[in-house]
RODORO-534871 format. One record per residue (C-alpha): residue number from 1; residue in three letters; x, y, z. Coordinates in steps of 0.05 Angstrom, whole numbers. Example, Ala and Ser with C-alpha at 12.3 -4.5 7.8 and 13.67 -1.06 7.14 Angstrom:
% residues 2
n->1; res->ALA; east->246; north->-90; up->156;
n->2; res->SER; east->273; north->-21; up->143;
//
This chain:
% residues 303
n->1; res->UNK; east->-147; north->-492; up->-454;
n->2; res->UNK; east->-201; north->-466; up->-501;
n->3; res->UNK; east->-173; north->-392; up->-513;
n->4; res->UNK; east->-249; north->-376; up->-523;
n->5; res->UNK; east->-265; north->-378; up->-456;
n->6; res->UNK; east->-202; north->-344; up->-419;
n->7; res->UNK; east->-217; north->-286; up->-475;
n->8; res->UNK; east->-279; north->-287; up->-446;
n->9; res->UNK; east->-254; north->-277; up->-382;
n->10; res->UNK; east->-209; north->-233; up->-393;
n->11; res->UNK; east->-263; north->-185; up->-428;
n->12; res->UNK; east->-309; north->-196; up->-365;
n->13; res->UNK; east->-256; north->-166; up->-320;
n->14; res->UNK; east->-241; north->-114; up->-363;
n->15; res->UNK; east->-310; north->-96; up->-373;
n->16; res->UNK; east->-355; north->-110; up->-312;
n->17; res->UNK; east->-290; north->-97; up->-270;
n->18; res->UNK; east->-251; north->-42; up->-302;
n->19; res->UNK; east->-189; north->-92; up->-289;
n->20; res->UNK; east->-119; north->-57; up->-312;
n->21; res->UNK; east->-72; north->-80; up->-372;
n->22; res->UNK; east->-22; north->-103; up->-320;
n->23; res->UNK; east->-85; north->-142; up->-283;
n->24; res->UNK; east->-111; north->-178; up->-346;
n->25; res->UNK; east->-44; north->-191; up->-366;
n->26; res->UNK; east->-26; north->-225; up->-294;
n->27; res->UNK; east->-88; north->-266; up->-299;
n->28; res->UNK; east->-66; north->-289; up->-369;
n->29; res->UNK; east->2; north->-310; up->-357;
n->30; res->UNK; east->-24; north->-343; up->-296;
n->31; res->UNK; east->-79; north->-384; up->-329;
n->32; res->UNK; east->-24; north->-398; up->-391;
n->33; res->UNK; east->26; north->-428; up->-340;
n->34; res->UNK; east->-28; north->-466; up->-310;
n->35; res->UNK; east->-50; north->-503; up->-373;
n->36; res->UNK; east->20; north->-515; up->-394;
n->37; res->UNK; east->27; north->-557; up->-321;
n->38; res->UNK; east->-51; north->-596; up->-327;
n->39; res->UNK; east->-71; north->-590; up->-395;
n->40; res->UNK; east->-140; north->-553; up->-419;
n->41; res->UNK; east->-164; north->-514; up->-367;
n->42; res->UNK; east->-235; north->-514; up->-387;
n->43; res->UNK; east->-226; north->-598; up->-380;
n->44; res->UNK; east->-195; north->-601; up->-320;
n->45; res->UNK; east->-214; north->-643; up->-255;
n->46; res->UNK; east->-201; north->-638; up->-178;
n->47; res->UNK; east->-149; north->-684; up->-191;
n->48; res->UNK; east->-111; north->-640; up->-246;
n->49; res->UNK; east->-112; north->-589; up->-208;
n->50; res->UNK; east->-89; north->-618; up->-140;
n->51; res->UNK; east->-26; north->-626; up->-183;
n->52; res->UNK; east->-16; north->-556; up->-184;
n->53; res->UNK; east->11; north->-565; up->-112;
n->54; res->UNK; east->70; north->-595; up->-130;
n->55; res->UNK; east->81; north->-550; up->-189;
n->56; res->UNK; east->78; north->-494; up->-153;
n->57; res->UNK; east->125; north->-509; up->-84;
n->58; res->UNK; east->181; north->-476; up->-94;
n->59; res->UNK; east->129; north->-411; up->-100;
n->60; res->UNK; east->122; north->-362; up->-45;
n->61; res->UNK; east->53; north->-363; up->-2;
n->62; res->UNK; east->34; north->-298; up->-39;
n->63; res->UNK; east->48; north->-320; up->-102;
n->64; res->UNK; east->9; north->-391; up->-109;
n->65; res->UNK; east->-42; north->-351; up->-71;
n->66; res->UNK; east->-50; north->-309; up->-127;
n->67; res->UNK; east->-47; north->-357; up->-184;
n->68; res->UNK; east->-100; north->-397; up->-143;
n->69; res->UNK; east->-144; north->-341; up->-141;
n->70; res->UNK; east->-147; north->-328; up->-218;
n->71; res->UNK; east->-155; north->-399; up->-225;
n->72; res->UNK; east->-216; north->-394; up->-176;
n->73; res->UNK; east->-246; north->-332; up->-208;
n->74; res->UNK; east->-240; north->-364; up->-271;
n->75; res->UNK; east->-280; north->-424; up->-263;
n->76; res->UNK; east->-331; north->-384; up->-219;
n->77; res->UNK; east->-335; north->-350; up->-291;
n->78; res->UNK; east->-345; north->-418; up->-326;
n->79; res->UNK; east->-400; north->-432; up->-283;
n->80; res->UNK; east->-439; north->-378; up->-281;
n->81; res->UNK; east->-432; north->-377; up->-362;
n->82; res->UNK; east->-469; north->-446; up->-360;
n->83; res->UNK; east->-389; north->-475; up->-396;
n->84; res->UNK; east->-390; north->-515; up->-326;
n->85; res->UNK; east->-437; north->-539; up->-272;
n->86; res->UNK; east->-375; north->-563; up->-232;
n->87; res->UNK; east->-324; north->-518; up->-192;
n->88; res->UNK; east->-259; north->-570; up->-188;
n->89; res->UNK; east->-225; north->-503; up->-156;
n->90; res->UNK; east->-244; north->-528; up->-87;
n->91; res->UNK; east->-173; north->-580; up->-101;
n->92; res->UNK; east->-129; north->-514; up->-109;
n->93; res->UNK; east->-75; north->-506; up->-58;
n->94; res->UNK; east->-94; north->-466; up->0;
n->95; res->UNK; east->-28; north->-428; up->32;
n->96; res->UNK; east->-29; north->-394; up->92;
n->97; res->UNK; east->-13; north->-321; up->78;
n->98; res->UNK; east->-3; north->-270; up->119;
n->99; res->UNK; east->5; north->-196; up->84;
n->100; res->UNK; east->66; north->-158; up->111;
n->101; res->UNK; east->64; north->-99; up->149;
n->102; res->UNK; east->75; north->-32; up->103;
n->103; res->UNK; east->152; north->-5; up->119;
n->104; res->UNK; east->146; north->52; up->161;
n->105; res->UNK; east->181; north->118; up->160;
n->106; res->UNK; east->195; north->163; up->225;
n->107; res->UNK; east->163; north->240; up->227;
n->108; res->UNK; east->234; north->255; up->240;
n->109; res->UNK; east->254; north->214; up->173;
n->110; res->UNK; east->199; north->247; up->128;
n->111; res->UNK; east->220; north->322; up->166;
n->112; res->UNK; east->291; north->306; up->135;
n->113; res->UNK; east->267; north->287; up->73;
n->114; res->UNK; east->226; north->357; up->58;
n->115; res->UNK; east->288; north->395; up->94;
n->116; res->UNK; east->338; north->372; up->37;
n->117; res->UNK; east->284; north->379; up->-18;
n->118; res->UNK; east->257; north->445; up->9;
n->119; res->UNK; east->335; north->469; up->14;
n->120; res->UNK; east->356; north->443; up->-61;
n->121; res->UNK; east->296; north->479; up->-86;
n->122; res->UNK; east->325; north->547; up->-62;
n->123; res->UNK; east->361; north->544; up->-123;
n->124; res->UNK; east->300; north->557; up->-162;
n->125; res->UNK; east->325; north->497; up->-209;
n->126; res->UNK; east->273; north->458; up->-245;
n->127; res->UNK; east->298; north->398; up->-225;
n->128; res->UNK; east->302; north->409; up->-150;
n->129; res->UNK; east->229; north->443; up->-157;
n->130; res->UNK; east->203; north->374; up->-192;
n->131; res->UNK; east->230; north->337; up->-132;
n->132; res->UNK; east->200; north->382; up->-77;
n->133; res->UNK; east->132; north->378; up->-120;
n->134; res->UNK; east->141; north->300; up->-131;
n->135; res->UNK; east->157; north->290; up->-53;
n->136; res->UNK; east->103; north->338; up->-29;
n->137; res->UNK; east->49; north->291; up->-73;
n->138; res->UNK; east->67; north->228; up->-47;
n->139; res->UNK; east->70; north->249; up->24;
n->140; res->UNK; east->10; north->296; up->18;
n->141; res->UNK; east->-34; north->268; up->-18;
n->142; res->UNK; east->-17; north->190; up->-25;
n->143; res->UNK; east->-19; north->177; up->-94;
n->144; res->UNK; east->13; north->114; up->-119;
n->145; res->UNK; east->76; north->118; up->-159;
n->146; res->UNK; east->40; north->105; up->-226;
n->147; res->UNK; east->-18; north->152; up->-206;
n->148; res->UNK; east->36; north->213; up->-201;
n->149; res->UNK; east->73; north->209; up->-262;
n->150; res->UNK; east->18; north->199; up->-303;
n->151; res->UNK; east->-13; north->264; up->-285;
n->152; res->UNK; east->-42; north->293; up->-342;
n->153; res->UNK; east->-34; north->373; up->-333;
n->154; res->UNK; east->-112; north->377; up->-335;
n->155; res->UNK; east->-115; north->341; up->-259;
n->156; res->UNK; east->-83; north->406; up->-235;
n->157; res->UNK; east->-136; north->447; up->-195;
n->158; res->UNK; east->-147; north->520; up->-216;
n->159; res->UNK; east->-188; north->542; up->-146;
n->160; res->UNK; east->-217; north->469; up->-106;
n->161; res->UNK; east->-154; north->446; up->-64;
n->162; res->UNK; east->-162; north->373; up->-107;
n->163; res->UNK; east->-131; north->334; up->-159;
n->164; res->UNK; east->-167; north->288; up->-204;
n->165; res->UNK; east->-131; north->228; up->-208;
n->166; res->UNK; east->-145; north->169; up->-244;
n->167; res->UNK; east->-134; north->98; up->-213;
n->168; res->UNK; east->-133; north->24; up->-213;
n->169; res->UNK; east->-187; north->2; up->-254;
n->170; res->UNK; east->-192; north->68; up->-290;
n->171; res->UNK; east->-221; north->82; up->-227;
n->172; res->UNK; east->-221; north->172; up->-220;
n->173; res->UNK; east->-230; north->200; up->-149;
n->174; res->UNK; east->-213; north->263; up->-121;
n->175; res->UNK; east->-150; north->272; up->-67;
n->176; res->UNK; east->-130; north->332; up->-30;
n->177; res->UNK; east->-75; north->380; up->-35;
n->178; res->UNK; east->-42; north->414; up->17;
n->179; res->UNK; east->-26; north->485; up->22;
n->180; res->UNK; east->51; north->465; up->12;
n->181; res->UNK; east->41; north->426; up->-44;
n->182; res->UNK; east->1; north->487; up->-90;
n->183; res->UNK; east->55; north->536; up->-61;
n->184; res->UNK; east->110; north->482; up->-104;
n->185; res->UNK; east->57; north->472; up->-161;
n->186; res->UNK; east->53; north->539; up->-171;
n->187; res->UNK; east->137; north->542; up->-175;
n->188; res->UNK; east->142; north->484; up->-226;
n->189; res->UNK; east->84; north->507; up->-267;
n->190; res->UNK; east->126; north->576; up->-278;
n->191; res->UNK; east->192; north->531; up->-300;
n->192; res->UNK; east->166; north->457; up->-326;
n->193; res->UNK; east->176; north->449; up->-399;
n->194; res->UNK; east->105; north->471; up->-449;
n->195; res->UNK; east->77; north->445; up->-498;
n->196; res->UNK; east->63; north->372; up->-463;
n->197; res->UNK; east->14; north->353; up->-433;
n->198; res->UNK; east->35; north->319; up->-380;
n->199; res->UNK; east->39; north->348; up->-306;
n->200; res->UNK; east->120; north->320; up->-307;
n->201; res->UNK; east->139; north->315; up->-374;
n->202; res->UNK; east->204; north->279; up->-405;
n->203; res->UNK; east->242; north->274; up->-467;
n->204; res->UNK; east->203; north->249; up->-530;
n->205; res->UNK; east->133; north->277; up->-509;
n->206; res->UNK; east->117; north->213; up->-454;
n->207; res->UNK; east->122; north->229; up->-385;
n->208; res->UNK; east->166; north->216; up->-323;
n->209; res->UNK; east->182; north->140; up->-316;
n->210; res->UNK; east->164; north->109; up->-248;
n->211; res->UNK; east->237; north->81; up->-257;
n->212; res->UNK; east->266; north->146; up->-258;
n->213; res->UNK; east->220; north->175; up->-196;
n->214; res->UNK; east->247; north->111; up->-154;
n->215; res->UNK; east->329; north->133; up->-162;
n->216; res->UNK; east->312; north->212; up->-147;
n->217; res->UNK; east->277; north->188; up->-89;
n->218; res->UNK; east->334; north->140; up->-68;
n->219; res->UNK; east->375; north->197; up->-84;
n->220; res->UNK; east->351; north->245; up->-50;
n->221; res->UNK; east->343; north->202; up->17;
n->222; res->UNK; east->433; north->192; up->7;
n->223; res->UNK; east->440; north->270; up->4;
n->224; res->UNK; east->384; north->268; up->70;
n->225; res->UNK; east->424; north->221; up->107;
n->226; res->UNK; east->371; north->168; up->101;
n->227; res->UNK; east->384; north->90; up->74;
n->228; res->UNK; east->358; north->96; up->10;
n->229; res->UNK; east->338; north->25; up->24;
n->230; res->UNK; east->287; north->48; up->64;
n->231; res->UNK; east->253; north->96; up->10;
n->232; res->UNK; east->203; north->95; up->-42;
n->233; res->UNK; east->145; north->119; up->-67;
n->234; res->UNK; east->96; north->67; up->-33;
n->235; res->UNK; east->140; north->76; up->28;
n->236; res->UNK; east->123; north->151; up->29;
n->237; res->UNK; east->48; north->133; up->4;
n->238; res->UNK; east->43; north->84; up->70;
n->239; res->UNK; east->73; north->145; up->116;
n->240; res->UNK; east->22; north->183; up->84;
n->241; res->UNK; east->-31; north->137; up->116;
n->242; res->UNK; east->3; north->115; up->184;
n->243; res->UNK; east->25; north->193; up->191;
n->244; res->UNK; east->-69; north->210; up->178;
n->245; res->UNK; east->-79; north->142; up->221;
n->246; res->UNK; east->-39; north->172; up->283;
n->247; res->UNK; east->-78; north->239; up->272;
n->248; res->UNK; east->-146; north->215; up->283;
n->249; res->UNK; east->-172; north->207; up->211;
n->250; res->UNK; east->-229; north->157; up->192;
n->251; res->UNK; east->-212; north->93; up->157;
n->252; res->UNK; east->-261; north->102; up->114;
n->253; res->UNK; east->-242; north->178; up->90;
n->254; res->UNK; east->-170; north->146; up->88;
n->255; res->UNK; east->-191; north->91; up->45;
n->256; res->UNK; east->-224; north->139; up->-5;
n->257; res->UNK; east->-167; north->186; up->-8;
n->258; res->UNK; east->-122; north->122; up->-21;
n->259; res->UNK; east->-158; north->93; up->-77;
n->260; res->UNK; east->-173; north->27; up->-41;
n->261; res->UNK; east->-234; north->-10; up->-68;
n->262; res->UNK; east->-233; north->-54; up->2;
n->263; res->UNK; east->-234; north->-28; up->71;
n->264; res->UNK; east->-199; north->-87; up->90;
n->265; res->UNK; east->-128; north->-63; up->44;
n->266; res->UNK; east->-135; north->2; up->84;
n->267; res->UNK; east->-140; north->-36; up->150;
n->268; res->UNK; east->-66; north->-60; up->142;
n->269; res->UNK; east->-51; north->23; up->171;
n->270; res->UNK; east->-83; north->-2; up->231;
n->271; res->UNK; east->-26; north->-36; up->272;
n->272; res->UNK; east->20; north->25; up->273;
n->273; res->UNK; east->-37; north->65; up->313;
n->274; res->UNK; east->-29; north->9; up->373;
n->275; res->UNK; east->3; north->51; up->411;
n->276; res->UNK; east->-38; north->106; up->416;
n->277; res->UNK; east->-90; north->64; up->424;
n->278; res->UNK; east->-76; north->38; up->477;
n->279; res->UNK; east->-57; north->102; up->515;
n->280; res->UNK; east->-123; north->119; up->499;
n->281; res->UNK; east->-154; north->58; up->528;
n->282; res->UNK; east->-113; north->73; up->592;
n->283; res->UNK; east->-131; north->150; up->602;
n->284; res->UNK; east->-209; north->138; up->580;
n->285; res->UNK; east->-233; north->69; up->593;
n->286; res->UNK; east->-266; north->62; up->662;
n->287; res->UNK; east->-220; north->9; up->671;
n->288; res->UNK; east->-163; north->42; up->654;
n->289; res->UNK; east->-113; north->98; up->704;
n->290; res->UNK; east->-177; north->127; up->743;
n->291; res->UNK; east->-203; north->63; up->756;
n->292; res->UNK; east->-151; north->47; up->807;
n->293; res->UNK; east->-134; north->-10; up->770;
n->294; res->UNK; east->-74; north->-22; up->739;
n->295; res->UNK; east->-71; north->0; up->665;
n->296; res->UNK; east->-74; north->-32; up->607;
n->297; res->UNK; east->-15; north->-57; up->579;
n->298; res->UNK; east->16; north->-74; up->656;
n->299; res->UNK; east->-49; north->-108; up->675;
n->300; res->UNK; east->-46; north->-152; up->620;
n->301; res->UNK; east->40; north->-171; up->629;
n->302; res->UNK; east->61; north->-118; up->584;
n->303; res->UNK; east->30; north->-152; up->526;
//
């Protein structure tokens, strides 16, 4: 593989695509494995890579689906650089993938969640405050994991109900918080540690780990009675969507509060809200209970 051209790459996504470390370093280690399997990538025919199949069978559907994609975007970039005028991607492995549905946590679930938190922090310990803060966040406002402990004490809003928050991509938008959550800022500013500047600092100057956010979480959900199983911070960043979803809020105002660069990644909420939807189908469509038909779900077996 001429390093030349998947440094190219590389800086293209970075640059024209404001692609994360994690990202360009996913794409390399793909496009490394690859060429230790077929040889130079920048070389390779619809026959090389039609080996890949076999290389890659013992890989889940998600996973060769990904490795085929950076193998695709790559030679797309080859192309349009004038390195190729061939695209032997069309021989990559095509798996059937079907994204799972987001785990989904109960209003009664989340309720005992911020019961236990909201009790601990009674104590006026900075620890339980954290928690409450940390919790109130990621239900809230839906940040990711990464997004939250990352905050840089600047994102805090001094008046607008907002925090800045930078994203995938070094992507910055603008998500809102609730009156809950600047009622438990407001308690942790008065007791977090100074002279950081990080909203959650930790020892050494760096800030809370994501590591460390997962077990207080888990923790948290033991002491609430919950499976800590079913707890994390995407879990609570998906109720935070469903939970809008069931509300009435626009996909599109959820997908900007979310961070989403495709409507299609917010679209996964979608399937929670059947049920409602279909209740509304019954009470409003003219075919639906005034009708004198029968409603929706019966009339169609239940389906």
């Amino acid at each position: 593989m001429a390093q030349d051209s998947v440094e190219d790459f590389l800086a293209m996504l970075a640059a024209e695509r404001g692609a994360a470390a994690n990202t360009l370093a996913a794409y390399r280690r793909d496009l490394e494995q690859a060429r230790a399997s077929i040889g130079p990538l920048d070389e390779a025919g619809k026959d090389d890579l039609t080996k890949l199949a076999s290389v890659w069978s013992d890989l889940a559907p998600a996973s060769i689906a990904r490795k085929a994609s950076a193998l695709r975007q790559f030679y797309g970039f080859l192309i349009e650089e004038g390195v190729r005028a061939d695209d032997p991607s069309t021989a990559l492995p095509k798996p059937a993938t079907r994204r799972p549905l987001p785990k989904i946590l109960s209003h009664a679930q989340i309720e005992a969640l911020f019961a236990r938190a909201e009790l601990e922090a009674e104590a006026d310990a900075p620890p339980t405050i954290r928690l409450l803060l940390l919790l109130e966040l990621l239900y809230g406002s839906g940040l990711r994991a990464t997004e939250l402990v990352a905050l840089p004490l600047a994102a805090v809003p001094r008046d607008a109900p907002f925090l800045t928050v930078t994203g995938k991509g070094g992507q910055a938008r603008m998500v809102p918080v609730s009156g809950r959550a600047k009622q438990a800022m407001a308690r942790w500013l008065d007791v977090r540690a100074t002279g950081t500047r990080h909203l959650f600092p930790s020892r050494g100057g760096k800030h809370l780990s994501r590591v460390r956010l997962f077990q207080l979480l888990k923790e948290l959900a033991v002491r609430a009675d919950i499976s800590p199983d079913a707890i994390s911070p995407h879990v609570l960043r998906h109720a935070f969507a469903t939970h809008l979803l069931e509300g009435g809020a626009d996909l599109r105002v959820l997908q900007t509060m979310l961070g989403h660069a495709d409507i299609a990644t917010t679209q996964i909420y979608t399937h929670v809200d059947a049920a409602r939807l279909v209740k509304l189908v019954n009470m409003r469509h003219p075919l639906g209970q005034g009708s004198g038909r029968a409603p929706l779900a019966r009339a169609r077996g239940g389906e």
